[in-house]
N, CA, C and O atoms as CSV, one atom per row, in Angstrom:
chain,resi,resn,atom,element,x,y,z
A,1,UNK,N,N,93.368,89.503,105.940
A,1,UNK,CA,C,93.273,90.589,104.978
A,1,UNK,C,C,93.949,90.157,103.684
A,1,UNK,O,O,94.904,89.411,103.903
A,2,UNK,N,N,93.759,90.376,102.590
A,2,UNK,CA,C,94.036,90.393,101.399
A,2,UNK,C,C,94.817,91.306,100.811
A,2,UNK,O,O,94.494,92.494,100.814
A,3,UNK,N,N,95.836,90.907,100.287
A,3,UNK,CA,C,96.993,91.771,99.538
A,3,UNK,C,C,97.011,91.424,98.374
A,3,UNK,O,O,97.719,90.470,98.050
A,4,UNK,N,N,96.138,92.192,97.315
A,4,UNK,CA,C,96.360,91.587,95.949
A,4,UNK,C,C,97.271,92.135,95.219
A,4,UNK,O,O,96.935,93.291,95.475
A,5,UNK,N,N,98.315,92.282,94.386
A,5,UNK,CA,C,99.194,92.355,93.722
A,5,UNK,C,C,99.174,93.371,93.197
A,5,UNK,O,O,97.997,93.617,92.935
A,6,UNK,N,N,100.259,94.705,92.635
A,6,UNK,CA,C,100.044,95.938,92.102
A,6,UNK,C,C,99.651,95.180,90.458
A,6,UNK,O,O,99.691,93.982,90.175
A,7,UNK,N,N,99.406,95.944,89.872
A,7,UNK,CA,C,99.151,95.483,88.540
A,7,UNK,C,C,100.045,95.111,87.589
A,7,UNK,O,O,101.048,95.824,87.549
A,8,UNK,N,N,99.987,94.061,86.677
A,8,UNK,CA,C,101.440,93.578,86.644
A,8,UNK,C,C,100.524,92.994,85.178
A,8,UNK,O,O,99.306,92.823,85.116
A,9,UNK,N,N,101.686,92.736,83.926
A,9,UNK,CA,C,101.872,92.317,82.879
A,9,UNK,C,C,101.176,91.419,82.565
A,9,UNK,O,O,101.909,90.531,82.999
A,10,UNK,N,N,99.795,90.548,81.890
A,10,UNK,CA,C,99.574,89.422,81.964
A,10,UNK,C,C,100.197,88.407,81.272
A,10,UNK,O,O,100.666,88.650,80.160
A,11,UNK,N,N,100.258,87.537,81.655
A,11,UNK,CA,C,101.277,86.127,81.664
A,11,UNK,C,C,101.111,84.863,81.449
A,11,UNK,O,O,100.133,84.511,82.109
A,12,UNK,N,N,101.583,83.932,80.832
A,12,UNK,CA,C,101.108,82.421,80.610
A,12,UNK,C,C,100.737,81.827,81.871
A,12,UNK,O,O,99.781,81.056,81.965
A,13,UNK,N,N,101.745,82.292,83.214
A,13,UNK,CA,C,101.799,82.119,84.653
A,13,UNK,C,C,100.402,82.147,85.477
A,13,UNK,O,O,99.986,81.442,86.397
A,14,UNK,N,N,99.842,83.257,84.769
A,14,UNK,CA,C,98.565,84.137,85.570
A,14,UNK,C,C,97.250,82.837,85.450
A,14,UNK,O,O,97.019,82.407,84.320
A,15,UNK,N,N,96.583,82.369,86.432
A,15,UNK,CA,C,95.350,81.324,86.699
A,15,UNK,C,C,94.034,82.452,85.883
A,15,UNK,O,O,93.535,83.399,86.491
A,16,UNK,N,N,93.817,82.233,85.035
A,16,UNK,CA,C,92.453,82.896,84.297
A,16,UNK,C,C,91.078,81.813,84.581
A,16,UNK,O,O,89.973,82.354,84.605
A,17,UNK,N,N,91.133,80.698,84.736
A,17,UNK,CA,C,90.388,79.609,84.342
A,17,UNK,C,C,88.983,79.901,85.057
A,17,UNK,O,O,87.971,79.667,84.396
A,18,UNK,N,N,88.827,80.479,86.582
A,18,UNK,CA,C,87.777,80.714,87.691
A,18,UNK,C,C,87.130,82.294,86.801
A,18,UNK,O,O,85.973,82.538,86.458
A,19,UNK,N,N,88.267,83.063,86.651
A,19,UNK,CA,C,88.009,84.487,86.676
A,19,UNK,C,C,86.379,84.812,85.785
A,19,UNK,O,O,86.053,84.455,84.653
A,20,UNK,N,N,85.642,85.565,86.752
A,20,UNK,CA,C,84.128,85.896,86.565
A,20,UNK,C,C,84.093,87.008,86.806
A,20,UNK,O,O,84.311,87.152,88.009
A,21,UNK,N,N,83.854,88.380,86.074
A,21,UNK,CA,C,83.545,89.492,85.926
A,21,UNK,C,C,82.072,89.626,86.224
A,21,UNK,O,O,81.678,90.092,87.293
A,22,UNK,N,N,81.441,89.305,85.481
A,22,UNK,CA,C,79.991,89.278,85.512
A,22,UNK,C,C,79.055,89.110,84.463
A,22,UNK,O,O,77.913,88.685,84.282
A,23,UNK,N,N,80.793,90.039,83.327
A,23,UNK,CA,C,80.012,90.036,82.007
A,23,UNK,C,C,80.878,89.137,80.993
A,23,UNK,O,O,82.106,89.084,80.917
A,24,UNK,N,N,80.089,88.566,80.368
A,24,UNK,CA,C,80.572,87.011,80.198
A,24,UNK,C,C,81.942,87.911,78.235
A,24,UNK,O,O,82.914,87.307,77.779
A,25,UNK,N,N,81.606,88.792,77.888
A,25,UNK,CA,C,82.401,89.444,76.843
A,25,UNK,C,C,83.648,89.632,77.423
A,25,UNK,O,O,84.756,89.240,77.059
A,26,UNK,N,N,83.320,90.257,78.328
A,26,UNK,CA,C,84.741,90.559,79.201
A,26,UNK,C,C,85.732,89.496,79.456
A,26,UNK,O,O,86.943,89.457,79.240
A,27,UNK,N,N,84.944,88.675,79.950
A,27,UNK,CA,C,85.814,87.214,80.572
A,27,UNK,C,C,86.287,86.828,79.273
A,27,UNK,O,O,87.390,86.306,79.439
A,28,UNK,N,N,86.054,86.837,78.372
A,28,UNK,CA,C,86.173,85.644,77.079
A,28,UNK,C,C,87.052,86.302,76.874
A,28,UNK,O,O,88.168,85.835,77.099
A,29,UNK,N,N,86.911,87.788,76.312
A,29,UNK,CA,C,88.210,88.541,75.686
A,29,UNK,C,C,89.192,88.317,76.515
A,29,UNK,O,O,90.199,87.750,76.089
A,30,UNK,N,N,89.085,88.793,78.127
A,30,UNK,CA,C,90.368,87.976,79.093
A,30,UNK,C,C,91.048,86.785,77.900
A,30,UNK,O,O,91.853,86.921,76.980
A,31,UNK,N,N,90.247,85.540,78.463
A,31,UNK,CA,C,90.639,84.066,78.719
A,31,UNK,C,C,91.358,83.752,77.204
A,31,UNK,O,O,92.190,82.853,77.085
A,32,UNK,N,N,90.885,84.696,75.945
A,32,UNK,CA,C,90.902,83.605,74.713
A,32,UNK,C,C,92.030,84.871,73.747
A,32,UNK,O,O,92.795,84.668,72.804
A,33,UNK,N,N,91.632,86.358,74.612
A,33,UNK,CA,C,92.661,87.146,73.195
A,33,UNK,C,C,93.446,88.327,74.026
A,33,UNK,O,O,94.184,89.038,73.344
A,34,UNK,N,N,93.359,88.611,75.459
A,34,UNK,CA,C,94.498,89.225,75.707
A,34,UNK,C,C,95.668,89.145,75.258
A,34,UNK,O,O,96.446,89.842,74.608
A,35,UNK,N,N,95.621,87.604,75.997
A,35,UNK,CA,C,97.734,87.601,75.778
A,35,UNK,C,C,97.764,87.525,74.319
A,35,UNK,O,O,98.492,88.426,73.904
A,36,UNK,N,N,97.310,86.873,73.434
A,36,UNK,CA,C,97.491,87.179,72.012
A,36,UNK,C,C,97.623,88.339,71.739
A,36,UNK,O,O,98.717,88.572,71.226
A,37,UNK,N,N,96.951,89.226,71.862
A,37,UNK,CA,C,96.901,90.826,71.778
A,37,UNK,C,C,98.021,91.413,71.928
A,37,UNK,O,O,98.451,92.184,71.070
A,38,UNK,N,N,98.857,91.059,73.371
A,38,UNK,CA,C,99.672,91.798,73.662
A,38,UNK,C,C,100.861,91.488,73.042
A,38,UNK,O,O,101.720,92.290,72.674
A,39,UNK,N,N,100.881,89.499,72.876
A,39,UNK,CA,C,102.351,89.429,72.033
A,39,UNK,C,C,102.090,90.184,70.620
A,39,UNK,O,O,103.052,90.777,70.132
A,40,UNK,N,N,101.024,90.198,70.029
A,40,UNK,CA,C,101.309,90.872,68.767
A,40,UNK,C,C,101.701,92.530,68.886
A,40,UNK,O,O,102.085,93.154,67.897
A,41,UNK,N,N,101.567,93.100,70.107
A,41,UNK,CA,C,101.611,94.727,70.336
A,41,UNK,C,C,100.204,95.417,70.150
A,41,UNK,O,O,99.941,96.547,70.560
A,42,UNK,N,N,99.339,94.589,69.481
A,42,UNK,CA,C,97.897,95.365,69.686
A,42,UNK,C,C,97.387,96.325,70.934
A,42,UNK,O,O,96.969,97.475,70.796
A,43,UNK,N,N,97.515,95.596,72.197
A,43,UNK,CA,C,97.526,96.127,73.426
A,43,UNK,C,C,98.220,95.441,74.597
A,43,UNK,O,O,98.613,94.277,74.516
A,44,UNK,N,N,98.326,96.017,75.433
A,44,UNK,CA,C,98.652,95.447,76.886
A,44,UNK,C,C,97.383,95.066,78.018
A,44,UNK,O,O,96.251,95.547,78.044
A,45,UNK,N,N,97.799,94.356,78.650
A,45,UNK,CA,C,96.786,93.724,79.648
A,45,UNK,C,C,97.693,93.091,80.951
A,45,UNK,O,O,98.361,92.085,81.188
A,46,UNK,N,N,97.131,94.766,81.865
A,46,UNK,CA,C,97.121,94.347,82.961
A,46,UNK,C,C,96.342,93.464,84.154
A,46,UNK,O,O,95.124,93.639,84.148
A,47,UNK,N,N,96.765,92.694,85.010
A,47,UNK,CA,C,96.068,92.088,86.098
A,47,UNK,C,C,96.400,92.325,87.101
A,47,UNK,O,O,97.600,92.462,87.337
A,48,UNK,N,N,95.424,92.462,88.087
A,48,UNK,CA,C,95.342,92.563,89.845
A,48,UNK,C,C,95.134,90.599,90.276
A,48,UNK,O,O,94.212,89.833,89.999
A,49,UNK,N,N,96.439,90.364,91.030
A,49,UNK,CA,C,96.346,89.194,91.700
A,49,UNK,C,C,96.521,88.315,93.260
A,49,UNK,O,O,97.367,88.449,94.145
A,50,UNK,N,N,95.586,87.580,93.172
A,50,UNK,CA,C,96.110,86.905,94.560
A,50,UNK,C,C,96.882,85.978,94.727
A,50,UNK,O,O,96.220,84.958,94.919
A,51,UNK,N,N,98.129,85.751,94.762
A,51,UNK,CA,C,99.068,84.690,94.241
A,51,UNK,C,C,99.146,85.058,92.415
A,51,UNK,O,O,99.299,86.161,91.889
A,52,UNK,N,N,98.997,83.841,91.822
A,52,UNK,CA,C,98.802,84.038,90.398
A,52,UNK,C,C,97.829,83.663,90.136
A,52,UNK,O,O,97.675,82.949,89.145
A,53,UNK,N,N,96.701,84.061,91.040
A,53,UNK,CA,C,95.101,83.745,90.271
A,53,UNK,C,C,94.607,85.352,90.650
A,53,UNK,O,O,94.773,86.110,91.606
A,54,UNK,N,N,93.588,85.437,88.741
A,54,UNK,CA,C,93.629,87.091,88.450
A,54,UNK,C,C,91.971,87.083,89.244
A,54,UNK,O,O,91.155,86.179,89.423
A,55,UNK,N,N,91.974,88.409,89.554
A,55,UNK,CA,C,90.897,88.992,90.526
A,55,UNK,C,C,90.317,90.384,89.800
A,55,UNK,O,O,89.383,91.102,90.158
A,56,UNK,N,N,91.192,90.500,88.676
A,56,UNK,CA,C,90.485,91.882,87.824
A,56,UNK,C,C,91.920,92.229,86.864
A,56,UNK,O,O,93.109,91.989,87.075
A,57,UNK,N,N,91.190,92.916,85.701
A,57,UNK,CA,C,92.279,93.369,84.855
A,57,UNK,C,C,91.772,94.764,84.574
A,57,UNK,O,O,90.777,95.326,85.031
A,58,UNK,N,N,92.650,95.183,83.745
A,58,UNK,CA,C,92.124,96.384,82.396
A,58,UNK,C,C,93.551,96.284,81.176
A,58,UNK,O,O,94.683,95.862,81.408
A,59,UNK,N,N,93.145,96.686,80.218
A,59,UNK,CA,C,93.869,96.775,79.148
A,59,UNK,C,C,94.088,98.226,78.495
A,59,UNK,O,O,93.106,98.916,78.771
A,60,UNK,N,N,94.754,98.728,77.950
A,60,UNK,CA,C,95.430,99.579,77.103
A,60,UNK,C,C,95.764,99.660,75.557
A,60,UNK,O,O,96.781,99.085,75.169
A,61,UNK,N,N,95.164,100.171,74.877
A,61,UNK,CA,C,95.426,100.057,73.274
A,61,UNK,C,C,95.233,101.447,72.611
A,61,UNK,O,O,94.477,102.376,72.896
A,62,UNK,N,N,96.024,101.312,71.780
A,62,UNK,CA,C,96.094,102.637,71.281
A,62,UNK,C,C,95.170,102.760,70.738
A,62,UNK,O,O,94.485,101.743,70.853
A,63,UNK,N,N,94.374,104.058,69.713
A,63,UNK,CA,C,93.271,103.849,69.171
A,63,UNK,C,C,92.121,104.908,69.047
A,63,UNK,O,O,92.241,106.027,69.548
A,64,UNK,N,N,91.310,104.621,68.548
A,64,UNK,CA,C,90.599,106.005,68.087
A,64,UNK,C,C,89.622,106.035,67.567
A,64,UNK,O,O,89.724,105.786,66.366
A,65,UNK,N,N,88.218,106.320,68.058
A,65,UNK,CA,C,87.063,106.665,67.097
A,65,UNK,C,C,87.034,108.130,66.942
A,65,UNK,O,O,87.768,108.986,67.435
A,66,UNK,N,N,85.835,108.249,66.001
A,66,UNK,CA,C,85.632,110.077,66.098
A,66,UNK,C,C,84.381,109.869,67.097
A,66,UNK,O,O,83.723,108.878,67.415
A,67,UNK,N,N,84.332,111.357,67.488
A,67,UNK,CA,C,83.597,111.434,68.658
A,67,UNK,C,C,81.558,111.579,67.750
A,67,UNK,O,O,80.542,111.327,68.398
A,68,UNK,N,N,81.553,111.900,66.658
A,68,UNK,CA,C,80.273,111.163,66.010
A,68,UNK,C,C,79.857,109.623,66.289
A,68,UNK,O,O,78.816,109.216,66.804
A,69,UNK,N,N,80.765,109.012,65.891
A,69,UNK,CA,C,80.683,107.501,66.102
A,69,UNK,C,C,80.160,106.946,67.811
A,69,UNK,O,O,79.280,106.217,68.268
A,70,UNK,N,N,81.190,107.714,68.307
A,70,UNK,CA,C,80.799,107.077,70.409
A,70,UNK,C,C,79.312,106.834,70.255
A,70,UNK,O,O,78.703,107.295,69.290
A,71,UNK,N,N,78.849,106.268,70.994
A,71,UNK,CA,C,77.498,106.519,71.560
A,71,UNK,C,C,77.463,107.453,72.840
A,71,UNK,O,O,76.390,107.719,73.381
């Protein structure tokens, strides 16, 4: 059985290199501007892990459209 990790801070530590979502935007923003993101305070980015290789994230940013704009 598999125990993947509560969600936790992402990290220089964290193995991104395999990680496949499905949708290739997703992965990139992962691999190339999370952690940038977060050291600047833009947002945070959490990961779910097995050891220190990531198996899923989500992120957090403050922020705001008007509800005209959404699709």
């Amino acid at each position: 059985m598999f125990h993947f990790s509560a969600p936790t801070l992402l990290s220089e530590e964290h193995e991104l290199l395999d990680f496949n979502s499905g949708e290739p935007s997703l992965d990139d923003w992962l691999k190339k501007r999370a952690l940038k993101n977060q050291l600047s305070g833009a947002s945070r980015c959490f990961v779910l892990c097995l050891d220190n290789k990531v198996f899923g994230y989500f992120s957090l940013s403050a922020g705001a459209i008007s509800h005209e704009l959404a699709p």
